[in-house]
Legacy VTK file of the C-alpha trace (Angstrom):
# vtk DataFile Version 3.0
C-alpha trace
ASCII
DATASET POLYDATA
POINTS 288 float
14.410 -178.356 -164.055
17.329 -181.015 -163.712
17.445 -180.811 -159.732
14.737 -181.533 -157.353
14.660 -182.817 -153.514
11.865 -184.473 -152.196
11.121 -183.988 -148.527
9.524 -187.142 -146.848
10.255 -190.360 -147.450
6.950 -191.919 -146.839
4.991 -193.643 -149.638
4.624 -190.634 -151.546
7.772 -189.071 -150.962
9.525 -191.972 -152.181
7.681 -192.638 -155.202
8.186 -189.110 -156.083
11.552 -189.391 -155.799
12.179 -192.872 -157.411
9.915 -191.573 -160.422
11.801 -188.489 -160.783
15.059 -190.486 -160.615
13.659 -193.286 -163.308
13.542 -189.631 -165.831
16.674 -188.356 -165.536
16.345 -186.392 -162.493
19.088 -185.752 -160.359
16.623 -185.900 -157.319
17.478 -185.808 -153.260
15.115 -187.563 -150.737
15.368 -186.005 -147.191
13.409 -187.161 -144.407
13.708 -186.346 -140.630
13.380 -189.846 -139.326
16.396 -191.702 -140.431
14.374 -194.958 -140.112
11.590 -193.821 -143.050
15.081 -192.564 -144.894
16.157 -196.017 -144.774
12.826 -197.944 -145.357
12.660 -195.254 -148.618
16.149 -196.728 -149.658
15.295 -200.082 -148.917
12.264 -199.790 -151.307
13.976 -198.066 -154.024
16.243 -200.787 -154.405
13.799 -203.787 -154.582
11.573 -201.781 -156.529
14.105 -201.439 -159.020
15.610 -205.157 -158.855
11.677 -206.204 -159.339
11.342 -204.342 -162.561
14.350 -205.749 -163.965
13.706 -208.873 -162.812
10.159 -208.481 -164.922
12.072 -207.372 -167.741
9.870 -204.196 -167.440
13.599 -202.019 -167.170
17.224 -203.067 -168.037
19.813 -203.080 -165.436
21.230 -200.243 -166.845
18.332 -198.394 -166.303
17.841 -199.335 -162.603
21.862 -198.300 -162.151
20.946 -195.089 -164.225
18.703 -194.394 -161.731
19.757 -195.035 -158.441
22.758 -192.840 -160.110
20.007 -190.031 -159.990
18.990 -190.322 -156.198
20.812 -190.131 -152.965
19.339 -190.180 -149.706
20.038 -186.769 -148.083
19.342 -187.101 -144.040
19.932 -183.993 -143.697
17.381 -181.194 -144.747
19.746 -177.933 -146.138
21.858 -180.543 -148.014
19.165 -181.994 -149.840
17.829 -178.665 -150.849
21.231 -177.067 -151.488
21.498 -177.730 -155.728
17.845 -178.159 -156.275
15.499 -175.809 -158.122
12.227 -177.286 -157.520
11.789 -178.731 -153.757
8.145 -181.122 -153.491
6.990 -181.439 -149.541
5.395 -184.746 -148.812
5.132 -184.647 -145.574
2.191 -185.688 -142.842
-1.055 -183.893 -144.215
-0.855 -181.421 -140.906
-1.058 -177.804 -141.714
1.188 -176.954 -138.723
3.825 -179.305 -140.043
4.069 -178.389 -143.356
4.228 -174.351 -142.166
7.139 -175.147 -139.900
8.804 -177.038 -142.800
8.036 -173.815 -145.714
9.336 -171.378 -142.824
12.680 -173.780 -143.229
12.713 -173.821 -147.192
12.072 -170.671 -147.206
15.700 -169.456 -145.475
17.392 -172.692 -146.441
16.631 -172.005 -150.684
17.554 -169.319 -153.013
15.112 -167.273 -154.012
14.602 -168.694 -157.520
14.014 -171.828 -156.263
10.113 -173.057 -156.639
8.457 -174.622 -153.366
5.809 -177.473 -154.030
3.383 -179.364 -151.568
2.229 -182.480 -152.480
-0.967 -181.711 -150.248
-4.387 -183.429 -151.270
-6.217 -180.562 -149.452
-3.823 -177.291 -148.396
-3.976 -174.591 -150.536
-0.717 -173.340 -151.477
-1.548 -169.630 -150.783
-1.606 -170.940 -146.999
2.082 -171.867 -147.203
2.984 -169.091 -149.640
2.292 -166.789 -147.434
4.576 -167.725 -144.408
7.702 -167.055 -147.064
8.921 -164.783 -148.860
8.587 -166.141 -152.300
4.801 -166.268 -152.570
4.940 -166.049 -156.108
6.945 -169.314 -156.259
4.720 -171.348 -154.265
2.233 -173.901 -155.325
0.446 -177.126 -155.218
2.328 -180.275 -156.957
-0.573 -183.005 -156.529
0.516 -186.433 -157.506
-1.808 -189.415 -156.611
-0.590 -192.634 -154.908
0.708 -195.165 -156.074
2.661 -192.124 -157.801
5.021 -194.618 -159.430
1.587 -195.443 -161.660
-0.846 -192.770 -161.777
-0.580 -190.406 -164.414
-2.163 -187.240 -163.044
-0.658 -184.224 -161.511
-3.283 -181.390 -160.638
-1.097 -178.338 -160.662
-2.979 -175.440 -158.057
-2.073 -171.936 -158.656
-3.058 -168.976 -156.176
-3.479 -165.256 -157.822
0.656 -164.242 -156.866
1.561 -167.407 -159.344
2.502 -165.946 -162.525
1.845 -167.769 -166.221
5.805 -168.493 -166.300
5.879 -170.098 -163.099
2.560 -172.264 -163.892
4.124 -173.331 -167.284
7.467 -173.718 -165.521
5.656 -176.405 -163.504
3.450 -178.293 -166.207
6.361 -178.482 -168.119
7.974 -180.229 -165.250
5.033 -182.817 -164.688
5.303 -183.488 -168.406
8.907 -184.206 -168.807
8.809 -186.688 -166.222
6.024 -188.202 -167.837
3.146 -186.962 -166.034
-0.495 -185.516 -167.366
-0.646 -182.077 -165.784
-4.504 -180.362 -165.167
-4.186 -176.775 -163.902
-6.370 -175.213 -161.417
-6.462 -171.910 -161.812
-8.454 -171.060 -158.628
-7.820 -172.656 -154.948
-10.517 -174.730 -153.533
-10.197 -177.790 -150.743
-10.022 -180.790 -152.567
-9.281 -179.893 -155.863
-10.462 -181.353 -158.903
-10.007 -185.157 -158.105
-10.747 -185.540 -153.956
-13.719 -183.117 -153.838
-15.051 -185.894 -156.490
-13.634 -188.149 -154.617
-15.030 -187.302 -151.022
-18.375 -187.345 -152.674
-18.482 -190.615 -153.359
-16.581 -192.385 -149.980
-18.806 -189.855 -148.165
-21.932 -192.066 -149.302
-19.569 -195.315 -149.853
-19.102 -194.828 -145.825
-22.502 -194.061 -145.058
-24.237 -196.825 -146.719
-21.485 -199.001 -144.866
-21.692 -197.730 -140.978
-25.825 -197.741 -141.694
-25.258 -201.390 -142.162
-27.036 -201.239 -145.858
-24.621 -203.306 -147.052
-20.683 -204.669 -146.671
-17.307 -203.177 -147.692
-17.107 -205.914 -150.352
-20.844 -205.423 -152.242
-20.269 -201.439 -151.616
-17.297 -201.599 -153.571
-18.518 -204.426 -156.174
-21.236 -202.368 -157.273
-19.054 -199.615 -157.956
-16.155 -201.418 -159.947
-19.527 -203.467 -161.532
-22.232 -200.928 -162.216
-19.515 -197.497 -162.830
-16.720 -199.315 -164.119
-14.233 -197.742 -161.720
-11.440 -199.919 -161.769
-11.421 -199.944 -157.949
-14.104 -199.556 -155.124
-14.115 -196.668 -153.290
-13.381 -198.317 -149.629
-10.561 -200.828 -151.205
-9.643 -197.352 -152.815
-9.060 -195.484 -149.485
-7.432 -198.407 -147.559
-4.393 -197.886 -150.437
-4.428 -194.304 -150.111
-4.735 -194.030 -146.054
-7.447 -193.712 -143.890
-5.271 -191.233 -142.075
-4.012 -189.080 -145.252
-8.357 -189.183 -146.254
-9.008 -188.494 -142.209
-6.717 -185.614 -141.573
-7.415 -184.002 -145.205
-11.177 -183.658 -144.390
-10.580 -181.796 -140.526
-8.392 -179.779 -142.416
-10.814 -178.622 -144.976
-14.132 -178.710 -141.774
-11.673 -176.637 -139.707
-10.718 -173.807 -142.520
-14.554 -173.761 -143.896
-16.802 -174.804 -141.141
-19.139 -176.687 -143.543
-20.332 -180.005 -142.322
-20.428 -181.908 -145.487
-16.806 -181.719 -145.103
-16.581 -183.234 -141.523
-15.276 -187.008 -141.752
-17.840 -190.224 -141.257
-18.038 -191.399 -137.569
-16.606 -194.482 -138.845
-13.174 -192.760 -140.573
-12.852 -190.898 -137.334
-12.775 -194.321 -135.352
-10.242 -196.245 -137.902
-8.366 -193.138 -138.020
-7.927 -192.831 -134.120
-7.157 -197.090 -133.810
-4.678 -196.928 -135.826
-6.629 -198.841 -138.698
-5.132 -196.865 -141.781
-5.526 -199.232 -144.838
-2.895 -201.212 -146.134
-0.016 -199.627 -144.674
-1.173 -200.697 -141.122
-2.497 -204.064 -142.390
-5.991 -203.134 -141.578
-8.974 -200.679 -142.658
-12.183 -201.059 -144.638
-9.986 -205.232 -144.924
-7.516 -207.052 -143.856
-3.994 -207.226 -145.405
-1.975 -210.156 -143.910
1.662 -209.556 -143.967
1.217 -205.706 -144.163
2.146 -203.518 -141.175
3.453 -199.725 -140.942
6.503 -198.268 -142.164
LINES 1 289
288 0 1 2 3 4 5 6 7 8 9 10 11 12 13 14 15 16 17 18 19 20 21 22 23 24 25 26 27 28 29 30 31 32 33 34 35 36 37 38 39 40 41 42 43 44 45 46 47 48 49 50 51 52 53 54 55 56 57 58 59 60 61 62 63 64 65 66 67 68 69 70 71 72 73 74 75 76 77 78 79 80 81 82 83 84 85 86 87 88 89 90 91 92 93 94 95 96 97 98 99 100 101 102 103 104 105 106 107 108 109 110 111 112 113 114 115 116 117 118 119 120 121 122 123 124 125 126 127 128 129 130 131 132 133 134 135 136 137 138 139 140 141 142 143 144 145 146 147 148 149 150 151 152 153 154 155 156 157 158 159 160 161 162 163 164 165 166 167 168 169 170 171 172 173 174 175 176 177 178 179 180 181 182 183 184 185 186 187 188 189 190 191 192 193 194 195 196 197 198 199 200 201 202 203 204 205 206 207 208 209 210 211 212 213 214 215 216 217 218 219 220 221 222 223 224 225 226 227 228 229 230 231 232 233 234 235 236 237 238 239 240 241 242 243 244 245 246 247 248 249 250 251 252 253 254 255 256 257 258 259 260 261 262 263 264 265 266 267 268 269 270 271 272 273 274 275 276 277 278 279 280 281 282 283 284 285 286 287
């Protein structure tokens, strides 16, 4: 695939895109707010400048690049050439189906259509187009610019070709694919993960012991390389918040209902480090 767009330029999106970009990609980011189109700009550029200035890239790398994005505000340009379209959007079922209705009459039918989704099984989506077959789940993991995974989710209408059409993507851009070749909420990496900030929460709104020990004794005793409540603050309380109502609403079990507490940062706005404020404090940081 030597054509992708990216749609949502949020800190996903625009990693996505900027990753893509870095290998060779010619790679369209579309957004619907012009103001997160120009933040994702803004970022690409200092991002870039930073690693040359850390003599991590060359400055013909960075203008190799930024020769492989553009920033596409609007949505049937930026899908017009590409062959592989990845939604990072909001993690809102509603949302994304409005958006797949869209791709759907906007792309040719050869073109594949991938959400980014933590938790929203690509059958769900597939099925509001017309190319089921050609719809799947394209996990990458924030910060994407540094985390190697990709957990690629196929539903039974995915054929082998497709699924190797897509690891074969992950790997040229220098990802580690893992296949999943049966749906389930959470997939491999979140379901794991949700286990243990389910307890990390608990043992922290039950007042057993602070954010800082909780996540010390975790980096300390089981060698993760970051606690599990620093670890959502950089994700998003509100991605982890509105994942786990998605997955309580579609299955009704209650070990899948967020913590009182995530339902509380989530609905004051206290998202992590992109609102300056969540499990800590982050002077200097502030929304998008």
């Amino acid at each position: 695939m030597n054509s992708i767009a990216v749609v949502g330029a949020g800190a996903m999106g625009r990693q996505i895109a900027l990753h893509c970009a870095l290998h060779g990609v010619d790679t369209s980011l579309t957004d619907s707010f012009a103001a997160s189109l120009s933040a994702a700009e803004g970022f690409t550029r200092e991002y870039l400048e930073g690693r040359v200035a850390k003599g991590r890239i060359t400055a013909e790398q960075k203008q190799g690049a930024l020769a492989k994005v553009r920033f596409e505000p609007d949505l049937g340009a930026a899908v017009r050439d590409a062959e592989l379209v990845i939604e990072a959007i909001v993690e809102k079922f509603e949302s994304k189906a409005a958006l797949f209705r869209d791709l759907d009459r906007l792309c040719h039918s050869e073109v594949l259509l991938a959400t980014n989704s933590s938790n929203i099984r690509g059958s769900r989506l597939a099925a509001l187009t017309g190319r089921p077959e050609r719809v799947l789940n394209l996990h990458f993991f924030n910060p994407a610019l540094v985390m190697d995974l990709v957990e690629v989710v196929v539903h039974p209408q995915v054929p082998q070709e497709i699924v190797e059409q897509a690891v074969a993507f992950c790997r040229r851009i220098g990802k580690t694919p893992v296949v999943l070749r049966r749906e389930i909420p959470g997939f491999i990496v979140n379901r794991i993960f949700r286990a243990l900030t389910r307890e990390a929460i608990s043992l922290y709104e039950e007042g057993y012991a602070s954010a800082e020990d909780i996540d010390t004794a975790v980096t300390k005793g089981l060698g993760h390389p970051m606690g599990p409540l620093r670890l959502l603050d950089t994700t998003g309380i509100d991605v982890s918040y509105l994942a786990r109502m998605d997955e309580y609403t579609e299955t009704g079990v209650e070990s899948a209902k967020p913590n009182r507490t995530l339902k509380e940062m989530y609905a004051r706005g206290d998202w992590g480090k992109k609102t300056g404020r969540g499990f800590y404090t982050y002077p200097g940081e502030g929304e998008e």
